[in-house]
Structures are given as structure tokens and as C-alpha cells.
C-alpha positions in Angstrom: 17.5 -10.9 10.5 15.1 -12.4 7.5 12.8 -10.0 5.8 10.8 -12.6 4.1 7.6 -10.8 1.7 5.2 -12.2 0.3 5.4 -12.0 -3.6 3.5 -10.2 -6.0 1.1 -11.9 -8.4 3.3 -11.5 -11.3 6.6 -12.9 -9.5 5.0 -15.7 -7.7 3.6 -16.5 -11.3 7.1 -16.7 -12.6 8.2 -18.2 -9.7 6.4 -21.3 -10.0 7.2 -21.1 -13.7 10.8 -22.0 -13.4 10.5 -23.8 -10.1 11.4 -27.1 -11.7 13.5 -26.3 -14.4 15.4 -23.0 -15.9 13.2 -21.8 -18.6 13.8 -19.0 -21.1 12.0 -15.4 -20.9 9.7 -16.6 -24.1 8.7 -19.9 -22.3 8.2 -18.4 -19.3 6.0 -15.4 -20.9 4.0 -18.3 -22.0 3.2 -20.0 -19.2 2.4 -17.0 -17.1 -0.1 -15.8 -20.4 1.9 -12.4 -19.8 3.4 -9.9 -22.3 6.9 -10.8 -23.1 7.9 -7.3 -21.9 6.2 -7.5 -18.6 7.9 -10.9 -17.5 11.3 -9.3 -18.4 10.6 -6.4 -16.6 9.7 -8.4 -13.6 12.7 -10.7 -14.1 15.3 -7.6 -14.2 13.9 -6.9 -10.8 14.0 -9.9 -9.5 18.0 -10.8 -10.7 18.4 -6.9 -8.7 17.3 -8.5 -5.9 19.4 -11.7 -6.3 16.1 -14.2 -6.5 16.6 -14.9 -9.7 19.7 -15.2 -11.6 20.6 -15.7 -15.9 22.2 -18.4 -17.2 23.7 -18.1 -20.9 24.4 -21.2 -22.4 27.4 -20.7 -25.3 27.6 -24.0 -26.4 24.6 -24.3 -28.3 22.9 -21.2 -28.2 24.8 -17.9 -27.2 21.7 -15.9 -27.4 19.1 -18.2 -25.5 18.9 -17.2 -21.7 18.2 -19.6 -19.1 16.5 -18.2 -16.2 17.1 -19.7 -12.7 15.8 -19.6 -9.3 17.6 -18.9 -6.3 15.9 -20.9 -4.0 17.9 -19.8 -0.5 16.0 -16.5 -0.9 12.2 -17.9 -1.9 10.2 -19.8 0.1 7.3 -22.0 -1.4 4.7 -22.8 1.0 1.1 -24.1 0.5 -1.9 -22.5 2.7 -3.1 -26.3 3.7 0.0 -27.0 4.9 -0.8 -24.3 8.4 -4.1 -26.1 8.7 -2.4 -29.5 8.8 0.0 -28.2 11.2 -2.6 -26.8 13.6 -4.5 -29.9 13.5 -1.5 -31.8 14.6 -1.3 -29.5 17.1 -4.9 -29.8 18.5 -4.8 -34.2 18.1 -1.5 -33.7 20.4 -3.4 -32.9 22.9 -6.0 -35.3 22.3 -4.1 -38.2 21.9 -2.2 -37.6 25.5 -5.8 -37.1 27.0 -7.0 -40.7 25.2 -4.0 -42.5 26.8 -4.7 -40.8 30.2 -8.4 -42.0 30.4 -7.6 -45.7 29.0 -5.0 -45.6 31.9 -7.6 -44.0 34.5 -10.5 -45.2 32.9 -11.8 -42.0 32.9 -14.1 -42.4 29.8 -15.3 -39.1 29.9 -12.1 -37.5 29.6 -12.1 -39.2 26.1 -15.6 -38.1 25.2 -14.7 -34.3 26.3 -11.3 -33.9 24.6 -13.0 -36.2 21.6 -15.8 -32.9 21.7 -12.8 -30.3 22.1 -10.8 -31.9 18.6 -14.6 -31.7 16.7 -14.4 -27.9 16.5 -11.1 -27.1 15.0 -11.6 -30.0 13.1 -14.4 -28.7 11.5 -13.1 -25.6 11.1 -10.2 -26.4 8.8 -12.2 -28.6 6.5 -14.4 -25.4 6.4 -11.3 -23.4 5.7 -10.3 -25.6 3.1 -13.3 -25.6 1.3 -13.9 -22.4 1.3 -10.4 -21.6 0.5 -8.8 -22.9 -2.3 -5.7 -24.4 -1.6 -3.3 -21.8 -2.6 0.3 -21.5 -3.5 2.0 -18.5 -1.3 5.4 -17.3 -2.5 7.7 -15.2 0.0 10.7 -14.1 -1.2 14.0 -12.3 0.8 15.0 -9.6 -1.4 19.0 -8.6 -1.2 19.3 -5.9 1.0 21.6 -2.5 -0.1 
């Protein structure tokens, strides 16, 4: 069973820091515009729960640690992205109901499922404005 949480501000920050590419503790302490201290506090409880993982590269550098993500146990998903899904879902409906009255010519049909689509409609491009389209971060920690 998956025990998926949603992140904390500081570990979805570094999340999305070395989402792209391994960085190092410094570089990620900079982009997060945390202490140095507090991002490698969060990291060392982050590689406990097997999220994210170190890297040492002894080829060029034996003391510069890469940290990496483990990206079977996180989960990136945008909050737009369960408006766009439930408008899908409501023009489903719609849709079906368009090619019903063209078939029946039942124009009315059209006009009241046309009527039913307006209100969720507008209420995810009111969603969206209001709410900034954030980043959520869920993570599945390693179980002991």
C-alpha cells in the first residue's frame, strides 16, 4: 500500500532544486535562499527515508557531493493539472449530449448541457485565478 505525503516547504523546495539535474548541498542552499545547515539537515532526512540519495564523484572531486533524486518515491504534480482533468470530465458529458441532439435534432438538449458545462467552467478559471498555479510535492517515505 502507498503512503504518499505531501512535502514540507523546505523538501519540496529542494525537491524542485535538483529535479533536473544532481546539484551539490552549496548550490542547492542557494537556490532555496536557505542556510547551508538547514538544507543539509533536511537532506540527511530525506537520504533516511530513501528520496534522496549522494553521489560522490572521485574522479574529479572526492569531496564534492552530488545530490540526487529518487524519483519512484516523489511525485510532482501541478494544482491546474486536477482542474484540467475535471473539465475534461465535465465536456465528456457534453460532447456525447452535442452529438445526441445533432442526431435527434433536439436543439435544446445542446443549449441545456451547453448551460450545465458554463458553471464548472467558470469555476475553474475562478480557481485558477484566484489560486496560483502551484507546484505540490508528495513524497513516499521508506517505511521501517
Amino acid at each position: 500500500m502507498s503512503d504518499w505525503r505531501e512535502c514540507e516547504i523546505l523538501e519540496r523546495d529542494i525537491i524542485l532544486a535538483i529535479k533536473r539535474k544532481p546539484l551539490t548541498i552549496t548550490e542547492i542552499s542557494k537556490k532555496t535562499k536557505r542556510a547551508k545547515p538547514t538544507v543539509s539537515e533536511a537532506i540527511m532526512r530525506l537520504s533516511k527515508q530513501e528520496i534522496l540519495s549522494k553521489k560522490h564523484d572521485y574522479d574529479k572531486d572526492a569531496r564534492n557531493i552530488k545530490i540526487m533524486l529518487n524519483s519512484d518515491k516523489v511525485k510532482i504534480e501541478k494544482t491546474h493539472t486536477f482542474y484540467v482533468i475535471y473539465f475534461i470530465l465535465a465536456a465528456v458529458p457534453f460532447a456525447a449530449s452535442m452529438i445526441f441532439a445533432i442526431i435527434f435534432e433536439q436543439y435544446f438538449l445542446l443549449i441545456g448541457a451547453g448551460a450545465e458545462l458554463l458553471l464548472p467552467l467558470l469555476f475553474i478559471i475562478y480557481n485558477v485565478y484566484i489560486k496560483e498555479d502551484k507546484i505540490v510535492v508528495y513524497k513516499n517515505p521508506k517505511n521501517k
